[in-house]
C-alpha positions in Angstrom: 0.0 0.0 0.0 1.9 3.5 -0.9 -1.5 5.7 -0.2 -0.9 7.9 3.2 -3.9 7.5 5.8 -6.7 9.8 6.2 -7.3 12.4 8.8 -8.7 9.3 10.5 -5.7 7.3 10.7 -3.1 10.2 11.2 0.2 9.6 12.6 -1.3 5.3 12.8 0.3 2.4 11.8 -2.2 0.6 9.3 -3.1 -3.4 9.1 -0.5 -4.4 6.6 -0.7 -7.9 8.1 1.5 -11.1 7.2 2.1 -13.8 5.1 -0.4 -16.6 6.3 0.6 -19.6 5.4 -1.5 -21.5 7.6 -4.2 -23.9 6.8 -5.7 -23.4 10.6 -4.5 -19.7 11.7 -6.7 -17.1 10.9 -5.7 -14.0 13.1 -8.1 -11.4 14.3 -8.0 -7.7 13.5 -5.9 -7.0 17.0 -3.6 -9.8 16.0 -3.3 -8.7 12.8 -2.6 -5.7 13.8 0.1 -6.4 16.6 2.0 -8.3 13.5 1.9 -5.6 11.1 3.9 -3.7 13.4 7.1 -5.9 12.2 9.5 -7.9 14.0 11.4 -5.4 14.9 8.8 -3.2 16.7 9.5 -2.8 20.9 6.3 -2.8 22.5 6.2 -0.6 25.8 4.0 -2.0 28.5 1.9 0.5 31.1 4.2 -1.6 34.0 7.6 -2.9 33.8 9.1 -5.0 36.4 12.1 -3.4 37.5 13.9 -6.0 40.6 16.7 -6.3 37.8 17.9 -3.0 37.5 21.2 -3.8 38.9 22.0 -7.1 37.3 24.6 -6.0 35.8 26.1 -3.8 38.4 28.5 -5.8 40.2 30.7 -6.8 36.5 30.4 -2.5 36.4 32.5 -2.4 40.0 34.6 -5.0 39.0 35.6 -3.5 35.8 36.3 -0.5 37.9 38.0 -1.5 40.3 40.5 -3.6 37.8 41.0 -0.7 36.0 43.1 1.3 38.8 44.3 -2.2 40.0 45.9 -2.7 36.8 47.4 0.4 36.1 48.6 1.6 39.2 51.5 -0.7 38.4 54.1 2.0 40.8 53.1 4.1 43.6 51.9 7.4 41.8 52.7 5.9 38.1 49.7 4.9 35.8 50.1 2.9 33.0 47.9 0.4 30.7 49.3 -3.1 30.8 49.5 -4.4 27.3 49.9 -8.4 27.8 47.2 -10.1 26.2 44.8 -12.1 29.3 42.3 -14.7 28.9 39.3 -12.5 30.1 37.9 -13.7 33.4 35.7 -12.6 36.0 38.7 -12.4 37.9 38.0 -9.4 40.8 41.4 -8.1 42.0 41.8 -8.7 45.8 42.2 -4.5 46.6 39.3 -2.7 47.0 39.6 0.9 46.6 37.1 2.6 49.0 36.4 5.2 46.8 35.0 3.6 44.1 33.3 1.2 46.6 31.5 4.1 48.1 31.1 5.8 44.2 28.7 2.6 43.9 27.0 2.7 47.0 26.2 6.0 46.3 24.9 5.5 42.6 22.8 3.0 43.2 21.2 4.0 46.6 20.5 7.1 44.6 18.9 4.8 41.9 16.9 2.7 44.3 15.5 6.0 45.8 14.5 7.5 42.3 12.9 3.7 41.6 11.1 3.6 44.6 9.4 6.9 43.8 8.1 6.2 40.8 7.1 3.2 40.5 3.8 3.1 40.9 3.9 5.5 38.1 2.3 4.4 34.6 4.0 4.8 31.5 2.3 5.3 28.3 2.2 2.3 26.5 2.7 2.2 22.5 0.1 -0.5 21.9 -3.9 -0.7 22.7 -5.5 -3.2 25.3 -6.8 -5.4 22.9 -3.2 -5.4 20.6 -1.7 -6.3 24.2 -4.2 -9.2 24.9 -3.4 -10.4 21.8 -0.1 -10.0 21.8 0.1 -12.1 25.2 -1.5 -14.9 23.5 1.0 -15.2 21.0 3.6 -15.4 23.5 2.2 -17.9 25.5 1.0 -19.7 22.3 5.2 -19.6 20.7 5.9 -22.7 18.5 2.9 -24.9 20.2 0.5 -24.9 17.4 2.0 -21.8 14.7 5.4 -21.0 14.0 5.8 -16.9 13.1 9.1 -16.1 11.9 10.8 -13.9 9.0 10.7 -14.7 5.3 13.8 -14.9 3.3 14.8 -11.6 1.8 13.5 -9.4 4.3 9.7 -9.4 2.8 8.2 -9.5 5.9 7.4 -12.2 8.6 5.5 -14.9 7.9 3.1 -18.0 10.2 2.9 -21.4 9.3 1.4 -24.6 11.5 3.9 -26.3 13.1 3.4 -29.5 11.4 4.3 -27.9 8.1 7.3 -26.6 9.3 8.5 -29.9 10.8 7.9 -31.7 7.5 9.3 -29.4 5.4 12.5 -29.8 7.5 11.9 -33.3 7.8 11.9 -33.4 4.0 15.0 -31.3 3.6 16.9 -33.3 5.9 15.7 -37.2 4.2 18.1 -36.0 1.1 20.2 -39.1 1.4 22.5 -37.0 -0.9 23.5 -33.8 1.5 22.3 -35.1 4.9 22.9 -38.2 7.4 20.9 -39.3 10.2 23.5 -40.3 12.8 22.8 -42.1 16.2 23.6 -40.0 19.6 26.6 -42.3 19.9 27.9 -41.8 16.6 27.5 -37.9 17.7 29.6 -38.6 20.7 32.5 -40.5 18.5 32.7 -37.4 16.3 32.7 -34.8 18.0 35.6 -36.7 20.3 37.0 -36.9 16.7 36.4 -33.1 16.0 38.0 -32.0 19.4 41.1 -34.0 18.7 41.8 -33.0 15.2 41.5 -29.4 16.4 43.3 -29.6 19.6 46.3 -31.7 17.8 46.0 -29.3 14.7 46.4 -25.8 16.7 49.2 -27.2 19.2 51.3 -28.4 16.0 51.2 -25.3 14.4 51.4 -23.1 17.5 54.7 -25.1 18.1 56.2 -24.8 14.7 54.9 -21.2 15.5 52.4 -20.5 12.6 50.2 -19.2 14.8 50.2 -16.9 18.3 49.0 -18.1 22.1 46.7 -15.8 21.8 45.0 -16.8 18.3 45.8 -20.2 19.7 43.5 -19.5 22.7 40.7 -18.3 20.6 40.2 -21.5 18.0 40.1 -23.5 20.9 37.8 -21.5 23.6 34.7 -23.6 22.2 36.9 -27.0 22.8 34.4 -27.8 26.1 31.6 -25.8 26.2 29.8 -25.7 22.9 26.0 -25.7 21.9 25.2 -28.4 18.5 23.8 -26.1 16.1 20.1 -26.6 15.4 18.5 -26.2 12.3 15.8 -24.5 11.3 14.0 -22.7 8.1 12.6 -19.6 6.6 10.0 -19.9 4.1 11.0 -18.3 0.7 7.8 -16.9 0.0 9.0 -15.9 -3.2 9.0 -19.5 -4.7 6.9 -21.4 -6.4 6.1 -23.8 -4.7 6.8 -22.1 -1.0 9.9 -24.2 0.1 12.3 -23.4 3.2 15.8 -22.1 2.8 17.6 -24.3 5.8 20.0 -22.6 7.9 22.1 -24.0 10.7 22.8 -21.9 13.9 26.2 -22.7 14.7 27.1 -19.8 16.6 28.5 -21.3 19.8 29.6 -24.6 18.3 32.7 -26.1 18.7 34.6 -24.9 15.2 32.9 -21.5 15.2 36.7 -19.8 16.4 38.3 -21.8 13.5 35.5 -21.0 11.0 36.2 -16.8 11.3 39.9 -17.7 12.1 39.9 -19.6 8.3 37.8 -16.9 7.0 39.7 -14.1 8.2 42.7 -15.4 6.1 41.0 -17.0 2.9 39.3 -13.4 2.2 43.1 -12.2 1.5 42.9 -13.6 -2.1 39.6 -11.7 -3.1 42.3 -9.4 -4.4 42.9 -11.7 -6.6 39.6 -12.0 -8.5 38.2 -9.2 -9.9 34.7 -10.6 -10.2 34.1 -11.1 -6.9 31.2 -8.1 -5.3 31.3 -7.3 -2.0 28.2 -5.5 -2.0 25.4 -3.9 -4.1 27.4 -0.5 -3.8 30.5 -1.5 -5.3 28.9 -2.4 -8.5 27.2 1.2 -8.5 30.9 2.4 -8.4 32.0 0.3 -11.0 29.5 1.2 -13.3 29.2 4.7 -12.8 33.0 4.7 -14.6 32.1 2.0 -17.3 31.3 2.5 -20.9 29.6 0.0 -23.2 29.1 -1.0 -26.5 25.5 0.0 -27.8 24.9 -3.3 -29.6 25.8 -4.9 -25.6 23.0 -6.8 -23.5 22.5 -6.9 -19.7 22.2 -10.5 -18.1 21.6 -11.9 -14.9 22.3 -15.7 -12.8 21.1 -17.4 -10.2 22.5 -20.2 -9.0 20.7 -23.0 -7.6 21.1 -24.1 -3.7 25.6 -23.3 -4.2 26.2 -23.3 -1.1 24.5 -27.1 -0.2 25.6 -28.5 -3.5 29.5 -27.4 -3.5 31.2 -30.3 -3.1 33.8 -30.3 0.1 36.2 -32.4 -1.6 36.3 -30.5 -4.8 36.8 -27.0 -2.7 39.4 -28.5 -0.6 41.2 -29.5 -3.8 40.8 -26.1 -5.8 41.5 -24.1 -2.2 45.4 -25.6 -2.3 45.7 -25.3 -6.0 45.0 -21.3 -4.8 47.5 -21.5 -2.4 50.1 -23.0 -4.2 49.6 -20.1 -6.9 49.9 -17.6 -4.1 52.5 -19.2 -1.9 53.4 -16.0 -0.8 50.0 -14.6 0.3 49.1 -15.7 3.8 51.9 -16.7 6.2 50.3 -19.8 8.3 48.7 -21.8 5.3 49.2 -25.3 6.3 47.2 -24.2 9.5 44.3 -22.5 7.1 43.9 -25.7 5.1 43.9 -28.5 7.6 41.2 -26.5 9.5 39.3 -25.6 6.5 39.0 -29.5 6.7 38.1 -29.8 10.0 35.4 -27.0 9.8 34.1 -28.2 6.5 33.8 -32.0 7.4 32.5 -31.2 11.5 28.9 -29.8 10.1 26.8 -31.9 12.6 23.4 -30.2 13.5 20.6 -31.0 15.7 16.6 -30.9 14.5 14.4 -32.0 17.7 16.0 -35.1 19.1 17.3 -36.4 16.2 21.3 -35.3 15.1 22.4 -35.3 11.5 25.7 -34.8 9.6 25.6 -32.8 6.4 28.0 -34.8 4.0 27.3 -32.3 0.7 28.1 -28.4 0.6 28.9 -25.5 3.1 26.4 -25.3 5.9 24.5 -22.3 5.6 25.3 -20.2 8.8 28.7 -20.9 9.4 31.2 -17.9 9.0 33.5 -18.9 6.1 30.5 -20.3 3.7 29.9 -16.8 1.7 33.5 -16.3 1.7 34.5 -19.7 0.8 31.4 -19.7 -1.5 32.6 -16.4 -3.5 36.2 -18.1 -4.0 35.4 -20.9 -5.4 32.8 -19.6 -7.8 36.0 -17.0 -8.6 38.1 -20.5 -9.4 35.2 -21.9 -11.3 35.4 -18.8 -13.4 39.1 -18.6 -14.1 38.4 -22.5 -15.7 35.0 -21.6 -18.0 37.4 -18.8 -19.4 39.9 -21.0 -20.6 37.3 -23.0 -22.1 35.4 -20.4 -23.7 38.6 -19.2 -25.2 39.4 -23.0 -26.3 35.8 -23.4 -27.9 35.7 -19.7 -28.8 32.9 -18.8 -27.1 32.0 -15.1 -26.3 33.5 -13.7 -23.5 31.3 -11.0 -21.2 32.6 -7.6 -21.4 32.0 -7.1 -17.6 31.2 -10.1 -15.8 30.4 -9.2 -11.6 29.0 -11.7 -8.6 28.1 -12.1 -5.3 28.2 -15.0 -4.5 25.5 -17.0 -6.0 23.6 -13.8 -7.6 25.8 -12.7 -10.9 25.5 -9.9 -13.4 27.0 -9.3 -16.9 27.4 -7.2 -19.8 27.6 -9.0 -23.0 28.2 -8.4 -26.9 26.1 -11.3 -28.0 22.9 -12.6 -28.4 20.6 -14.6 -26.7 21.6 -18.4 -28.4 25.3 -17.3 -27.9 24.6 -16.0 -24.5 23.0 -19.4 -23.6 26.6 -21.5 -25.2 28.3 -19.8 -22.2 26.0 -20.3 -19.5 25.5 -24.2 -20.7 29.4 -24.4 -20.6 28.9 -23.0 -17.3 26.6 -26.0 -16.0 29.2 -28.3 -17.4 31.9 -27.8 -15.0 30.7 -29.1 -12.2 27.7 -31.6 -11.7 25.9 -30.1 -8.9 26.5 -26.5 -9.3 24.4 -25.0 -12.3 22.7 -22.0 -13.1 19.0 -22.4 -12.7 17.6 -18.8 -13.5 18.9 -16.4 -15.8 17.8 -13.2 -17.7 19.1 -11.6 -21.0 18.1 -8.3 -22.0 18.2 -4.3 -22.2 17.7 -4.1 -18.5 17.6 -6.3 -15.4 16.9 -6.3 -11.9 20.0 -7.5 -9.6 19.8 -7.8 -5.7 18.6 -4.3 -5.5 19.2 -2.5 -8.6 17.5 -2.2 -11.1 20.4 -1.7 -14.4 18.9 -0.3 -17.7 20.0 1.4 -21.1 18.6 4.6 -20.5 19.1 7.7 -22.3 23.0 8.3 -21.2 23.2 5.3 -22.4 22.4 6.2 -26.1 24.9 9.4 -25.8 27.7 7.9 -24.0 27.3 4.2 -23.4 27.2 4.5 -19.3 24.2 2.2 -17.6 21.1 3.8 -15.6 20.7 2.0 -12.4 17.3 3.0 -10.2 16.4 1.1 -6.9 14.3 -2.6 -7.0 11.8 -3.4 -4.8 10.4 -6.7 -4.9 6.4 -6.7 -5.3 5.7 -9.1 -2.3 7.7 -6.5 -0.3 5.5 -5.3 2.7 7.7 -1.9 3.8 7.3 -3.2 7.1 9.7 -0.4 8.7 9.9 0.3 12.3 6.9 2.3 13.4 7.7 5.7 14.9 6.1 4.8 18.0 7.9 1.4 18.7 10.8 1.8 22.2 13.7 2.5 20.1 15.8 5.1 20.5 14.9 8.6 19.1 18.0 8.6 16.9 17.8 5.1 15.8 15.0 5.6 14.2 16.2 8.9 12.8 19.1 7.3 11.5 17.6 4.6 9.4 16.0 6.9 8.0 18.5 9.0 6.8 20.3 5.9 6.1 17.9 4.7 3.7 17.6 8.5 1.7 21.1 7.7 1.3 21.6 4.4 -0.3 18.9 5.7 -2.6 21.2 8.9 -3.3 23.8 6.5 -4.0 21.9 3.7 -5.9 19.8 6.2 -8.3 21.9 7.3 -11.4 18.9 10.0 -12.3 17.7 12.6 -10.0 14.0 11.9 -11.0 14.2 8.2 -10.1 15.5 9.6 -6.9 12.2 11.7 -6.3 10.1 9.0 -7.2 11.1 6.4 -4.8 11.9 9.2 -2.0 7.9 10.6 -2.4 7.1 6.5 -2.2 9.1 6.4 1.1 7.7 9.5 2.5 3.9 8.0 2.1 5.4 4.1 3.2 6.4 5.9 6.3 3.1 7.8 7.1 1.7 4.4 6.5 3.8 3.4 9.6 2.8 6.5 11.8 5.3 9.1 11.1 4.4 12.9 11.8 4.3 14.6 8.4 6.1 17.9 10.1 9.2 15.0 11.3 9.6 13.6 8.2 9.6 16.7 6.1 12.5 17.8 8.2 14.4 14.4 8.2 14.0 14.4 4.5 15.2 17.9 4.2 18.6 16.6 5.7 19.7 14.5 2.4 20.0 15.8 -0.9 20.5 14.7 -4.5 23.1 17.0 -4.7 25.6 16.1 -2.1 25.5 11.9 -4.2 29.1 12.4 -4.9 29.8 12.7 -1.6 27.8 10.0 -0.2 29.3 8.2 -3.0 32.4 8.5 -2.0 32.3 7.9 2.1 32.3 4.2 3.3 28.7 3.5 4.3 29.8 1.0 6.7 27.2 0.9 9.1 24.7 2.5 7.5 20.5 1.4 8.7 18.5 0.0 6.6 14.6 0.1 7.8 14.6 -3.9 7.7 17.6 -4.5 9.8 20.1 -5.9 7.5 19.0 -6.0 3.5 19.6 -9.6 1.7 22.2 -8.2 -0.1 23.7 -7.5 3.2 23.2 -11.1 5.2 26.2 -12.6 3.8 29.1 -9.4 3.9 27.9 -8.8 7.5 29.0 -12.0 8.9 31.9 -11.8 7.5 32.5 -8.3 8.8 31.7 -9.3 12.5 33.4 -12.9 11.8 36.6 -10.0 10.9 36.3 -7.7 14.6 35.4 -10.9 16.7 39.5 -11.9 15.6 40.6 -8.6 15.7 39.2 -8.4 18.8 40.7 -11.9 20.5 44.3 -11.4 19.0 44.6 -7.4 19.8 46.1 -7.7 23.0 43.7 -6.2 25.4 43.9 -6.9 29.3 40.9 -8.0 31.9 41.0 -3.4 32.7 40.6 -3.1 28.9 37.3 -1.2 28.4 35.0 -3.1 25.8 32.5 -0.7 23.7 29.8 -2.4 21.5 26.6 0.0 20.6 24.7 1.4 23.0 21.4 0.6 20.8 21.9 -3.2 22.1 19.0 -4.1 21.0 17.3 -8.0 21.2 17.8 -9.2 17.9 19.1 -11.4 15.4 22.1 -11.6 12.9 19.3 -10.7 9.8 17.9 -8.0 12.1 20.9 -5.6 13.1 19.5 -2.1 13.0 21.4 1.5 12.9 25.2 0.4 14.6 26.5 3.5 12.7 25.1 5.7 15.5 25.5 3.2 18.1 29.2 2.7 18.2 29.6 6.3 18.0 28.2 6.1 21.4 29.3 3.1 23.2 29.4 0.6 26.0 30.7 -1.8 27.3 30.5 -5.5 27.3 29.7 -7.8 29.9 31.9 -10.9 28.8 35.3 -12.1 27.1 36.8 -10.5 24.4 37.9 -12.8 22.3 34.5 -15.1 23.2 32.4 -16.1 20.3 29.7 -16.5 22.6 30.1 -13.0 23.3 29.7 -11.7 19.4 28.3 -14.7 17.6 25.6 -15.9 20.3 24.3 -12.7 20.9 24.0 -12.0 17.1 21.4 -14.6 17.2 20.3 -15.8 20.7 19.2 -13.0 22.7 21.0 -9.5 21.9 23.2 -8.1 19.7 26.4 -6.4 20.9 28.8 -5.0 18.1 33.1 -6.0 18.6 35.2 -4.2 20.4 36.3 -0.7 18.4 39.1 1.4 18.5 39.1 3.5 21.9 41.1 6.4 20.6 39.4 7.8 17.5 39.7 11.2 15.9 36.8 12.8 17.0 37.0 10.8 20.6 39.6 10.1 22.4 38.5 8.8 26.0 37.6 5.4 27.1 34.4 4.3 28.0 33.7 2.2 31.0 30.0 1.9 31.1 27.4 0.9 33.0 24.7 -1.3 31.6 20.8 -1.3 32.6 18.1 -3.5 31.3 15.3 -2.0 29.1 12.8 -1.6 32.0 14.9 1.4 32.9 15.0 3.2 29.7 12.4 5.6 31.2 14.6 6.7 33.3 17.4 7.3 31.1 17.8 10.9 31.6 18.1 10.5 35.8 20.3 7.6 35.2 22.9 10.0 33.5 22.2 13.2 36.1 23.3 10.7 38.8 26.1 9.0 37.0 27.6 12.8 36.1 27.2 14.0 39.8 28.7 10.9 41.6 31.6 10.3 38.6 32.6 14.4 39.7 32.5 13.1 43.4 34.6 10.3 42.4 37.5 12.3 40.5 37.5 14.8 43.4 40.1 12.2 44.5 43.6 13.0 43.4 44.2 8.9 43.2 41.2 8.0 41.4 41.1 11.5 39.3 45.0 10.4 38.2 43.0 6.5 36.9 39.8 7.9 35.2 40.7 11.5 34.2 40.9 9.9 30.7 37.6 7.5 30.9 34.0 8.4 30.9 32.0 6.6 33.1 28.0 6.2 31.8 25.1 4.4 32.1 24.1 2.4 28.9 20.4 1.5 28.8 19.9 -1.8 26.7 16.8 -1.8 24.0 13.8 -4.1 25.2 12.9 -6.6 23.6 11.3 -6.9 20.2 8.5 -8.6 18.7 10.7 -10.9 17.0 12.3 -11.8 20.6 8.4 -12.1 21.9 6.8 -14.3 19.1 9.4 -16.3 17.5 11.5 -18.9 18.1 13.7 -21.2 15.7 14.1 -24.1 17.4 10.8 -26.6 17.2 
């Protein structure tokens, strides 16, 4: 619906509903309405149980009293000790009475300021009947309906739980990919997996291709490890509805040795100039390119690549690469043999049953998109040579992301189809099953078309694509958020439309489209016109030009996005356990830590800007990975000196329930930290630090109503 409300419906989010794929389910008009506020929506409730203000208080004091233990290494002398420390919850045995009585005082002060209003109602941002409603599908989670998202982001979607058991059921009988293994089979191999790795790492870290401390980090799952489950989301854009399977191995045993191998094997994407990293890059590359008018535009899909790459075959064509480059990574005997391990331990877990994928990557695991792109890179390099063998035409441009690819060709459309049946016939399970030929094309989400530059000069029009299923579920203004997160995925959307749209008009068109999508989801007219106001068409080479980063997207992370976002927090959860930082090391992650998953990050870009800290390891995958998609979502350690900041944060961290009193949380916090550096001692430690309070997000539909294991 792109048709803002009526008087009636002003400043309301309107029934946009779901995809019902359930025979039974049929949702009333206060269900229907609680869903159409999107997964990501934070309901605010008129009480919230506050007894657990201060779980988190204790680590705070701890973390304080560390950091002068630490650095008062000489009476009078401060400095930071640099030798890398297995993080702990180690509490040094000096306790420093000022910052003992600094939090007695905060949170008596707290308690106080509780205590007097509680009994105080706050205005919650759903009705009665949305909250009864919304109740029963809590208490009604994965008995009878299963609600999750759909695959590329269009929206969640409920099926009955029987359907979704045998459609993973049916996934998992492919005699060809998966094996049903007994629970004491399980047991022999993972005994097997934990002695490869063990042996692997404490060879290598003898013949010293690797460090103690990247050492400790492949093996801090060794022990304590969760299987990974698996689970589906429905692609609602097939025909028939089938599930894309995905295996949540975030706290499994080879996790650390999945980012560790990926970390290194994304060193040779130098090497291939096909490979995309994202959606942008290509607008960069095209923006420069010139083409020949009698050229045609085509796009590939792969089918299933990542469960039909065979492990054998990547293993084989992954040391031809390293052979070529011998030169290129330092430690690659270690990279290979636990590519082997990683790629041969994919055991997952569906109910009570365990099974063993023995065909492809498992979806989920850290080094599959980057593995995934490499190979495909390799596969490429060998259909050249063929093509130039059997004189077949060559693109002019040829670009992919992983499975998704997109071409420019001087051909037509028999020749066109030579190359991509040459491109079935190198491998037996990896084939294109989809591909378009043509004067324009839609790729992940651009649209690519001859318009009329491309008649003068020969330089492509690219406009945004937006799939017709898409819902434009965005946040709804009055969901918990933070003000400036949902300011900022605003703004961040304006700007990826700047950047994508090579005409100013198409730029207009889908910016009016997002102004009435957003009234649609209860946006003030007056707030948006001056949000909007903020980006112009004018300033797209600069916005060009800067690295988007973290830039929000209104539906958490796009699907062009999944894949290059692990991989980026796969990169800062190593960078973070091999920098060398010490149990007083203060650990910032966004202050927007909001309950979510690894699809569903929203706005870090003005979160880490902020900062706090975290509440575990360092170097933990539990600490990134597990929160990704478990219960929160806390970004990497970042630098602490930046240009534009140069103090540490040590932070205090609150549940949600307190988020109402955010702004008496900091008063407090700035009185007592002056109190505190009134002290010459403890003024000579913190002088350099800010000390806050950090108020976690609460938690979100998604966290409420859906669950992936069954």
């Amino acid at each position: 619906m792109t048709i803002a409300p009526l008087n009636i419906y002003e400043n309301q989010v309107l029934p946009v509903g779901l995809h019902n794929l359930s025979k039974s389910f049929r949702p009333n008009l206060s269900t229907i309405r609680v869903l159409s506020l999107g997964t990501k929506f934070i309901p605010k409730w008129k009480f919230e149980k506050r007894n657990t203000a201060f779980m988190y208080f204790k680590d705070f004091l701890r973390k304080m009293q560390n950091k002068v233990y630490f650095t008062e290494t000489k009476p009078g002398f401060f400095e930071k000790n640099s030798k890398f420390k297995v993080k702990t919850n180690w509490e040094a045995k000096i306790v420093h009475k000022e910052v003992e009585a600094f939090g007695w005082r905060v949170r008596d002060k707290i308690s106080e300021m509780i205590e007097s209003k509680i009994h105080e109602k706050v205005g919650q941002n759903i009705s009665n009947k949305e909250k009864t409603s919304l109740k029963k599908l809590i208490l009604a989670k994965n008995k009878n309906i299963v609600i999750n998202d759909t695959d590329k982001n269009m929206g969640a979607a409920d099926a009955d739980k029987q359907d979704v058991v045998d459609e993973c059921v049916r996934q998992l009988s492919e005699q060809k990919t998966y094996l049903k293994i007994t629970e004491e089979k399980l047991k022999y191999i993972i005994s097997e997996i934990q002695t490869k790795l063990k042996n692997t790492v404490e060879s290598h870290l003898y013949k010293g291709n690797c460090t103690k401390k990247e050492a400790d980090f492949l093996l801090s799952k060794m022990y304590i490890y969760d299987i990974p489950h698996f689970y589906i989301i429905w692609k609602i854009l097939k025909n028939p509805i089938v599930g894309r399977p995905i295996c949540a191995g975030y706290n499994w045993i080879l996790t650390p040795a999945s980012i560790f191998v990926g970390h290194y094997l994304k060193e040779f994407y130098s090497k291939f100039e096909n490979i995309l990293t994202d959606s942008l890059s290509l607008v960069k590359i095209l923006e420069i390119s010139k083409f020949d008018k009698e050229s045609f535009l085509f796009t590939i899909d792969f089918k299933s690549l990542y469960t039909n790459i065979s492990v054998k075959d990547a293993m084989e064509l992954m040391k031809r690469l390293f052979f070529r480059y011998q030169n290129m990574i330092p430690n690659a005997h270690l990279i290979l043999e636990l590519m082997d391990i990683v790629l041969k331990g994919a055991i997952m877990k569906f109910q009570e049953e365990f099974f063993m994928q023995i065909l492809g990557i498992v979806m989920g695991t850290n080094l599959a998109p980057i593995l995934a792109n490499i190979y495909m890179a390799m596969l490429e390099e060998e259909l050249y040579i063929i093509c130039i063998r059997k004189n077949i035409i060559w693109p002019v441009m040829f670009k992919r992301f992983i499975d998704d690819g997109f071409g420019v060709i001087k051909c037509n459309k028999k020749q066109f189809s030579r190359w991509v049946e040459e491109f079935n016939n190198l491998r037996e399970n990896v084939f294109i099953d989809k591909w378009v030929f043509g004067n324009h094309v839609a790729f992940m989400d651009l649209y690519i078309y001859k318009g009329n530059k491309f008649l003068i000069d020969g330089t492509l029009s690219i406009k945004v694509f937006q799939k017709p299923e898409n819902k434009y579920m965005y946040i709804p203004f009055k969901s918990a958020h933070p003000r400036h997160t949902i300011k900022n995925y605003i703004l961040g959307e304006l700007k990826r439309y700047v950047r994508i749209n090579t005409e100013e008009f198409n730029f207009l068109k889908i910016r009016n489209k997002f102004f009435l999508r957003l009234r649609n989801r209860g946006f003030e007219k007056k707030k948006l016109t001056r949000w909007f106001s903020e980006v112009r068409y004018s300033l797209r080479a600069k916005y060009l030009g800067a690295n988007p980063g973290n830039i929000c997207y209104f539906q958490g992370t796009r699907e062009s996005m999944a894949d290059p976002l692990l991989i980026k927090i796969s990169e800062e959860t190593l960078k973070v356990a091999t920098s060398g930082a010490t149990d007083d090391s203060t650990e910032v992650v966004s202050e927007d830590e909001g309950i979510t998953t690894i699809e569903d990050i929203v706005c870090q870009e003005a979160s880490i800007s902020k900062g706090i800290a975290k509440r575990k390891s360092t170097y933990s995958i539990d600490t990134v990975l597990q929160k990704k998609l478990k219960t929160s979502f806390e970004c990497p350690t970042v630098s602490l000196l930046t240009p534009k900041q140069n103090r540490e944060k040590l932070c205090c961290i609150f549940p949600g329930s307190m988020m109402e009193f955010r702004k008496e949380i900091k008063s407090i916090f700035a009185a007592e930290t002056a109190t505190l550096l009134s002290h010459q001692n403890m003024r000579r430690t913190f002088k350099n630090i800010a000390i806050m309070p950090v108020i976690k997000n609460k938690d979100s539909l998604k966290n409420l109503v859906v669950k992936t294991k069954i």
